[in-house]
Every structure is written in C-alpha cells, then in structure tokens.
N, C-alpha and C positions, 0 to 999 in steps of 0.2 A: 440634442434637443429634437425632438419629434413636435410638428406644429401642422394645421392643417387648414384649410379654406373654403368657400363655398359659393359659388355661383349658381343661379338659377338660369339655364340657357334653352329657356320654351318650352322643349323636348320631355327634357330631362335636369337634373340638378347636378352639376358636378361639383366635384369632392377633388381637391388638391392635398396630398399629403405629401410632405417632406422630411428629413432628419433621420433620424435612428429610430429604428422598432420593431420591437420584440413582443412576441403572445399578447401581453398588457394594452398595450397601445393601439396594435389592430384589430384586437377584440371592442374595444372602447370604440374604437373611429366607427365599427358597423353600427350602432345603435344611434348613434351619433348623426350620419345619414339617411338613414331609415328613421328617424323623428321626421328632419329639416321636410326631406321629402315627402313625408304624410301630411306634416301641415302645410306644406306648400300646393296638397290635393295633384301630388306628381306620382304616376307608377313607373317609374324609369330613373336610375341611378346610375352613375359615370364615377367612380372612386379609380384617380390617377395616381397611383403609387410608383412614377418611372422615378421622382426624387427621395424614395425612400429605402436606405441602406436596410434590407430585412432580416433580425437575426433570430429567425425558426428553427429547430430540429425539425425532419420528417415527423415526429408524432405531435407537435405542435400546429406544424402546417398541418394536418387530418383535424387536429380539433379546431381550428380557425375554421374550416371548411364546415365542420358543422354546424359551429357559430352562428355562421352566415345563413343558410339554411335556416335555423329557426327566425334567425333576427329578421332576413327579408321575407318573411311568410308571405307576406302582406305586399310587394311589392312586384308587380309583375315582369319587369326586366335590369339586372345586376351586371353590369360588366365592368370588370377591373380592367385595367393596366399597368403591365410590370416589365421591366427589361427580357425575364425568363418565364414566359407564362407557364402556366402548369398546364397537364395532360388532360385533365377532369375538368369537367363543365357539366351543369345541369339544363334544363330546359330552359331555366329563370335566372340562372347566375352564369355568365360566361367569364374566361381570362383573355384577353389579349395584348398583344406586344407592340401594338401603337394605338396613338387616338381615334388615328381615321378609320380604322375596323372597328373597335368599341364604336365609337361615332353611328357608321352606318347601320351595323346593326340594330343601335337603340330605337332609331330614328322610324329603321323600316316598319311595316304593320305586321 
C-alpha cells in the first residue's frame, strides 16, 4: 500500500509518503502537492519519500524527473527526500538524503 500525508509547516508544505511505488503513484503524489501547495498560496514544497520502497527502472526515473518539471512549473522551491538521492537537481527541484538539508534549503532566501 502506497499512502501519503500532508502538513502545512509555515515555510513550506510537507508531503509524507510511505509504502510501495512505482511510476503511477509518484507521478500521482507531484500533482497532488503542487495543488495543496497553490491553494495553500505556498511556493515551497518538502515531498519525504525516506518511507517509500521505490520501484523505477532508469528510464522511468528520467520520466518522473520530467514530470516534476512540468507539474512544479509554478512552484519556486522542490526538494525531495530519499534514502539514495539522485545526481540531478535543477535550480527549482532539489534531492536530498535527510530533512535537515531539504529543510535548510527550503527555508533559506
């Protein structure tokens, strides 16, 4: 079961996801916080995926990654979190391997 949560923490909005997920689910979860966060009038997003078991191929992970890119157009700072961050980051969407770096960054100006 893939299940997910959401808190609004001033900043920024985080996003708890857990369980199993594959292409379907983490395509689903961007759009998903990229609403909460527009109507919530937040440019800043916190999507914690350390409890979710990820099963991508490489060419799935590059389409996720564009995903995102379109989904957060609109959003001026993205950082995930995952056990194994990836190597790519853009200007607007970062990955990191604990909260406290996504944290700071979101936070800074």
């Amino acid at each position: 079961m893939f299940n997910a949560g959401v808190q609004h923490e001033g900043a920024y909005v985080l996003v708890v996801a857990a369980g199993r997920a594959g292409l379907p689910e983490l395509c689903a979860l961007a759009p998903f916080s990229a609403k909460i966060a527009s109507m919530r009038g937040c440019q800043r997003v916190l999507i914690d995926l350390l409890a979710v078991d990820r099963l991508l191929s490489p060419d799935e992970n590059t389409l996720l990654g564009a995903q995102l890119d379109v989904v957060f157009r609109n959003i001026e700072r993205v950082a995930s979190v995952r056990p194994q961050p990836l190597t790519s980051s853009s200007s607007r969407i970062r990955v990191f391997s604990t909260l406290e770096e996504a944290n700071q960054w979101l936070i800074a100006e």
